[in-house]
N, C-alpha and C positions, 0 to 999 in steps of 0.2 A: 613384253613376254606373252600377255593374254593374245595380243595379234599374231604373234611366232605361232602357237601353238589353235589358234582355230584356223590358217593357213593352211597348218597340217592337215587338222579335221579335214578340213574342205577339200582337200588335195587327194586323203584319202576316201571318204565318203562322200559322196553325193545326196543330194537333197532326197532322193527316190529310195536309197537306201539307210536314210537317217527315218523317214514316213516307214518303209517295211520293217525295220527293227521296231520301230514303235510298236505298230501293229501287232507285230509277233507276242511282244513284250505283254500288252495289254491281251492277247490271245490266253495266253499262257496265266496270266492275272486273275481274269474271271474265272476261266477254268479251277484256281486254285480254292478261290474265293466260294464257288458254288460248293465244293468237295468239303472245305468245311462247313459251311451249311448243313448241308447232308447231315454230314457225323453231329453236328450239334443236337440236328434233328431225332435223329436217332437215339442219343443216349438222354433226350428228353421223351422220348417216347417209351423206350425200356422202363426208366426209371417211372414213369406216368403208370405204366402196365403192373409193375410190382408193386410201389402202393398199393391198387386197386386190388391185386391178389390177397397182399396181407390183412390188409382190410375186412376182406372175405372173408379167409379164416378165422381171424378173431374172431369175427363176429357169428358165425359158426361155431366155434370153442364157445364162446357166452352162452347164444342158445341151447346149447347140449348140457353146460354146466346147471343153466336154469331147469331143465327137462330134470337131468337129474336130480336137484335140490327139491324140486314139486313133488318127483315122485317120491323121495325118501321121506319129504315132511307127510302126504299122503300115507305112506305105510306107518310112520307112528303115529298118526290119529289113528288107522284101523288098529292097530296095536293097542290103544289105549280103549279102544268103545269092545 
C-alpha cells in the first residue's frame, strides 16, 4: 500500500517541486513566526510603558498628599503659638 501511494507521489510531484513547496512552506513559517514576535514585543512593551506611568502618578499623589499633610501640620503649630 505505502509503495502504491509514494508511486503516486512521485508520479505526481517531482523532486524540484516537493524542494519549492518546502521552501514556500518554511517562507511563509518565519514570516509567521516573526509577526508574533512583534505582537509579543509589543504588548510587552505597552504593558512595560503603563507600569512606569502609574508608578509616576502614585508617586506624585504621595508627594502632593505629604506637601499637603506638612502644610496643614504647619498651620496648627502657627495656630497654636
Amino acid at each position: 500500500m505505502l509503495v502504491m501511494i509514494n508511486s503516486i507521489l512521485s508520479a505526481v510531484l517531482s523532486a524540484e517541486e516537493y524542494a519549492g513547496n518546502l521552501l514556500k512552506s518554511l517562507e511563509i513559517f518565519w514570516k509567521g513566526l516573526l509577526a508574533i514576535f512583534i505582537v509579543i514585543c509589543l504588548i510587552i512593551g505597552a504593558t512595560y510603558a503603563l507600569k512606569r506611568t502609574i508608578e509616576r502618578l502614585e508617586a506624585r499623589k504621595a508627594a502632593e498628599a505629604d506637601a499637603e499633610a506638612e502644610a496643614e501640620a504647619e498651620a496648627a503649630d502657627a495656630e497654636e503659638r
